[in-house]
C-alpha positions as CSV (number, residue, x, y, z in Angstrom):
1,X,60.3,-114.9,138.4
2,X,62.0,-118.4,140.1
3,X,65.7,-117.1,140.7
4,X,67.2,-120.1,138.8
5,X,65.8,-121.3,135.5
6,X,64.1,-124.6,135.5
7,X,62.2,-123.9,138.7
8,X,58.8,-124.5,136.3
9,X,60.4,-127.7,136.1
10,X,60.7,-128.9,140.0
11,X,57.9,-131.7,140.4
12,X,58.9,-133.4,143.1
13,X,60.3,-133.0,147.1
14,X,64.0,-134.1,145.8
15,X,63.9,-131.9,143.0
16,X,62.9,-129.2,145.0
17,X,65.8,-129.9,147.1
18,X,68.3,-130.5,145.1
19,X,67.1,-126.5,143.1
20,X,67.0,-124.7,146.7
21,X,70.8,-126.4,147.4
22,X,71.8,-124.7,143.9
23,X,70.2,-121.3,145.0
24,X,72.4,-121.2,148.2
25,X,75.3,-121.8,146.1
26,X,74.4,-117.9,144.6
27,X,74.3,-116.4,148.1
28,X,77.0,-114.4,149.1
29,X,79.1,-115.4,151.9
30,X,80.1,-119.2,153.4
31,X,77.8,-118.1,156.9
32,X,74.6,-117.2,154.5
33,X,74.9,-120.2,152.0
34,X,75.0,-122.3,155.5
35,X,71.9,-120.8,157.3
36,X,69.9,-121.5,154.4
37,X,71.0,-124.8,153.6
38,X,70.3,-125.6,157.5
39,X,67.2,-124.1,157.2
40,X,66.2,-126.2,153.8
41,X,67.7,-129.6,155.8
42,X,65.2,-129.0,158.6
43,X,62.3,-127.8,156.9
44,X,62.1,-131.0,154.4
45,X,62.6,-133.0,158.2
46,X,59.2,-131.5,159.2
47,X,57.7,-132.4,155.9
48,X,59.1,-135.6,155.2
49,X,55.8,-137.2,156.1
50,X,53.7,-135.3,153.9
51,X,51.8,-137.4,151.6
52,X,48.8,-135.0,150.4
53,X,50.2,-133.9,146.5
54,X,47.9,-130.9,147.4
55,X,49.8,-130.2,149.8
56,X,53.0,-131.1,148.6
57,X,52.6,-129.0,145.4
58,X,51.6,-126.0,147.8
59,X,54.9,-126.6,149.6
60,X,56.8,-126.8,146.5
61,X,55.3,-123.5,145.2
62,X,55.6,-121.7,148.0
63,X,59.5,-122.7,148.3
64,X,60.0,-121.6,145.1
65,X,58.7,-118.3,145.7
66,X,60.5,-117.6,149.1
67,X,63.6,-118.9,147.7
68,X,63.0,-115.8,144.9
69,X,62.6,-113.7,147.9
70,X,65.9,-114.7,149.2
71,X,68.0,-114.3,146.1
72,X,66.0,-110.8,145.5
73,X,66.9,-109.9,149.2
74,X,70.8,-110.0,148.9
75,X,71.2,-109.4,145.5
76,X,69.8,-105.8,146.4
77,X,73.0,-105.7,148.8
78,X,75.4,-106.3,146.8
């Protein structure tokens, strides 16, 4: 389960960023919403050369899932 809807839909690197910026928007607290969104800024900087769509759809599915993991992870603190 993606923790927005319309994660079956991300295709692409921008799409993918633009759905992990709206995730960080759910987290609780200004400090959280910024670590992640740091963390999302510098991770698609070590990527940004990536031009293997093998590879790039690996990334993309993988971001999806730890971004689930995320939401999961502080909605159980709440």
């Amino acid at each position: 389960m993606a923790p927005l809807p319309g994660a079956e839909l991300v295709r692409s690197p921008l799409q993918l960023y633009r759905y992990l910026l709206r995730c960080c928007k759910l987290l609780p607290g200004k400090n959280v919403q910024e670590h992640y969104k740091h963390a999302i800024r510098q991770s698609f900087q070590v990527h940004a050369d990536e031009d293997n769509p093998e590879r790039i759809r690996q990334i993309i599915n993988r971001s999806i899932e730890d971004a689930d993991w995320v939401m999961e992870k502080y909605k159980k603190r709440k």
